[in-house]
Every structure is written in structure tokens, then in C-alpha cells.
C-alpha positions in Angstrom: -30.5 41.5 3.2 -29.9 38.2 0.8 -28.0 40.6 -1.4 -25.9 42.4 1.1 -25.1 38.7 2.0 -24.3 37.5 -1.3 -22.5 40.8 -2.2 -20.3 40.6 1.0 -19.2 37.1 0.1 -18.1 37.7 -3.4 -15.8 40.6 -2.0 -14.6 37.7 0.6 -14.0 35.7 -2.4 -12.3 38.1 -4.3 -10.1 39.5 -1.2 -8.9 36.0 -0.6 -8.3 34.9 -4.2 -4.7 36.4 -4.1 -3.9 35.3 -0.8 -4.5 31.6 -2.5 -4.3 31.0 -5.9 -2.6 34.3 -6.7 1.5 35.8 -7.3 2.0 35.8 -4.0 0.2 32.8 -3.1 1.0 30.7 0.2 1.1 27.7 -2.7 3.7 29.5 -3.9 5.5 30.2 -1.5 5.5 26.3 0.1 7.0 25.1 -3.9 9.6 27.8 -3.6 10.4 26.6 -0.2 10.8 23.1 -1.5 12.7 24.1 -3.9 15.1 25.8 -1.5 15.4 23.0 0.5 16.4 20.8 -2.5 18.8 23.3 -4.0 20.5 23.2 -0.3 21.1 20.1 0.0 22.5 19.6 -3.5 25.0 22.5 -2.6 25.7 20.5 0.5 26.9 17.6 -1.2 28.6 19.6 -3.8 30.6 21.4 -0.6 31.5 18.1 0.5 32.8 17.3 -3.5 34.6 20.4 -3.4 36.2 20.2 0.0 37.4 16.6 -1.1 39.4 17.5 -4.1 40.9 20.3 -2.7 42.1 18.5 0.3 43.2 15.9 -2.4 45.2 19.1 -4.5 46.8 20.5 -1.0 48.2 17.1 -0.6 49.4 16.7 -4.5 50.7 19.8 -4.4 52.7 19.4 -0.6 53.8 16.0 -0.6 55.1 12.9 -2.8 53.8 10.0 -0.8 50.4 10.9 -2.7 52.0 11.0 -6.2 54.0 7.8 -5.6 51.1 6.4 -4.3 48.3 7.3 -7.1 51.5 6.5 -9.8 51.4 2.9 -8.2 47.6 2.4 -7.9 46.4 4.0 -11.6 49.7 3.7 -13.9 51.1 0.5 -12.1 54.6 2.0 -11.6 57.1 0.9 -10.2 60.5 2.3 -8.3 63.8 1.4 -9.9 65.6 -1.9 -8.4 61.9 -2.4 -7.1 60.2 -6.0 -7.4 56.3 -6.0 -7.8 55.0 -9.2 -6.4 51.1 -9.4 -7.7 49.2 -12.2 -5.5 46.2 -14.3 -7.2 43.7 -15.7 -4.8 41.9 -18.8 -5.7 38.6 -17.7 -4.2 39.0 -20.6 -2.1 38.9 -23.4 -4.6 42.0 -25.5 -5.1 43.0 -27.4 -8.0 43.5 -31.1 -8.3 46.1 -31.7 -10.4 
């Protein structure tokens, strides 16, 4: 009877070994799953990337407000007849002269 026992067991063993440890393994599966859950949400923040710029080509494209106004922020250009005033702030400290 001890070795019907014993025998029985091992073929447990062995039956479950796959089911755990194996290919298939539910181990497996929960890193895969992780893994799918990270690649989403990197795709989710790339969507919001991509969604961004092309809102931000539509408008290049459309309209020259938005290539006035990025010629005036990153080139510092100015119209023609145009007088740039640039305003210095003390930080709050005044100078005794």
C-alpha cells in the first residue's frame, strides 16, 4: 500500500510540474502579463506624444499665428517697423546708487 502511495504521488508530482514550473507555466504567464501591462502603458504615453505633434503639424501646416509665434519664441524675430521691448526684473532687490 506504501508503494501505491509513494507511486501515486510521484505521478502527482510529475502531472503538476508543467502546470508550475513548466512552458506553459502559470509563472509564466503572470511575467508575460506584467510585461503586457508595461508595454501598454508605454504605448499610452507614446499615443499621447504622437497625438501632440500632430496636433502641433495640423496647426503648422493651417495657420501662421503658430509660425509667427514659434519664429518669435525660438529665433527671436521680429516683424518689420516692429519694436521689441525686453523687460529685466530685479528679483525684488533694488540698487542703491
Amino acid at each position: 500500500m506504501k508503494l501505491l502511495t509513494l507511486v501515486l504521488a510521484t505521478l502527482i508530482a510529475l502531472i503538476q510540474y508543467p502546470l508550475w514550473l513548466g512552458k506553459g507555466s502559470w509563472l509564466r504567464v503572470w511575467e508575460v502579463d506584467q510585461q503586457i501591462r508595461a508595454q501598454r502603458e508605454i504605448n499610452h504615453k507614446l499615443q499621447s506624444r504622437n497625438a501632440a505633434l500632430d496636433a502641433e503639424v495640423r496647426d503648422l501646416k493651417q495657420g501662421l499665428e503658430a509660425i509667427e509665434e514659434r519664429a518669435r519664441s525660438e529665433l527671436g524675430m521680429v516683424k518689420q517697423d516692429e519694436v521689441f521691448f525686453q523687460l529685466l526684473e530685479d528679483g525684488g532687490k533694488t540698487q542703491g546708487r
